[in-house]
C-alpha positions as CSV (number, residue, x, y, z in Angstrom):
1,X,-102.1,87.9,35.4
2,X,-103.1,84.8,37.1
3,X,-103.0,85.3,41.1
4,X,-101.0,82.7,43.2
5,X,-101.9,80.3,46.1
6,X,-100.6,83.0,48.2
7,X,-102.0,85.7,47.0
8,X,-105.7,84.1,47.2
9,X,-104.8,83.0,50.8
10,X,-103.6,86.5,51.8
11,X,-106.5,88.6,50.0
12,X,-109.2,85.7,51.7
13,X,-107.5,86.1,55.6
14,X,-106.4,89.5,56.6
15,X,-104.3,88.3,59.2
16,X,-102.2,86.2,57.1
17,X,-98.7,87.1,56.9
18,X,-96.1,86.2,54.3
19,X,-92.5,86.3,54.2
20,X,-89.8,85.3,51.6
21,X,-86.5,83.7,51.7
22,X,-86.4,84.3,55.5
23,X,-83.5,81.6,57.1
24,X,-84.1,79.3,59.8
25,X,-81.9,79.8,62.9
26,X,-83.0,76.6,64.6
27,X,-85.9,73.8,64.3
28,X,-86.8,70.9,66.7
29,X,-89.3,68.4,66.0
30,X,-91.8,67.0,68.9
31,X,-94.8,64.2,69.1
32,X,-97.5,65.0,70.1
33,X,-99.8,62.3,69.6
34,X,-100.0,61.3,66.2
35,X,-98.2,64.4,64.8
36,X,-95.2,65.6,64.6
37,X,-95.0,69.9,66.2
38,X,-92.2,71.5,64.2
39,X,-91.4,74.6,65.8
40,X,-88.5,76.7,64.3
41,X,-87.1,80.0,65.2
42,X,-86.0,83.0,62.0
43,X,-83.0,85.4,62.1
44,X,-84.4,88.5,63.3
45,X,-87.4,87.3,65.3
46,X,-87.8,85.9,68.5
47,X,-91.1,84.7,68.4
48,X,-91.4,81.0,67.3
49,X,-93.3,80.0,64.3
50,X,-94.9,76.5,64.6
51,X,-96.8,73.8,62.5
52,X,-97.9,70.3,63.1
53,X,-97.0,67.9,60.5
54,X,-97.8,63.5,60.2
55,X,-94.3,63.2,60.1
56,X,-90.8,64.4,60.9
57,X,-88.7,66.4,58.2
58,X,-84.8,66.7,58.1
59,X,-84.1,69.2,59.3
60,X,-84.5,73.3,58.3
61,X,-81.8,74.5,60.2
62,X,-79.6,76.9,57.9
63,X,-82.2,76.9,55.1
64,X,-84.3,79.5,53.6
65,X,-87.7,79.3,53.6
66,X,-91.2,80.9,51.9
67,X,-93.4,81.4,55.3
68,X,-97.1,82.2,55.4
69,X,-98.2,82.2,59.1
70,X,-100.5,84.3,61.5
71,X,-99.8,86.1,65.3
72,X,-101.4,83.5,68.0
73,X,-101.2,83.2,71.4
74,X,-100.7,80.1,74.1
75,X,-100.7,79.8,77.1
76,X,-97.2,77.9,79.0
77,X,-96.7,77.7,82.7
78,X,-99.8,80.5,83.3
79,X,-98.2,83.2,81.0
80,X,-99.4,84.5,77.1
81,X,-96.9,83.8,74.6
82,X,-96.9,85.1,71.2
83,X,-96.4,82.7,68.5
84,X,-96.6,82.8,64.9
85,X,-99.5,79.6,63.6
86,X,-97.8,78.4,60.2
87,X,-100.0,77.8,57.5
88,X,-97.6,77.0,54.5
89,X,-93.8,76.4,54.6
90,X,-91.7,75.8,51.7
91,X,-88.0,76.3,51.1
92,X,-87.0,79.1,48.7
């Protein structure tokens, strides 16, 4: 059996997280600089998942998605807040 994309990614970086088919409660889109910082929020999670991309997408708002991300942390007005660093996104 030929391992996927995934699977190589996940068995390389222990700290890689995948989900499946999770939906997407909300998504804004931001520049910052030359990118574009998508930043979207799941049902069931409060912590917000973000990735930059060159451009702006329609939006993923109501759509399931195929998420592989890891836990992060940055730091807004002087406090740590947990956010999950997407590595690949791809609707399901």
């Amino acid at each position: 059996m030929m391992k996927s994309d995934v699977d190589k990614m996940l068995n390389k970086h222990q700290q890689l997280t995948h989900s499946v088919d999770v939906k997407v409660t909300s998504h804004t889109q931001r520049d910052i600089g030359d990118w574009i910082q998508h930043t979207i929020m799941i049902e069931g999670c409060n912590v917000p998942f973000k990735f930059n991309r060159t451009k702006a997408y329609q939006s993923l708002k109501g759509a399931k998605v195929n998420l592989t991300y890891y836990p992060s942390n940055e730091k807004i007005a002087g406090f740590d807040i947990e956010v999950m660093k997407v590595v690949r996104i791809k609707r399901s």
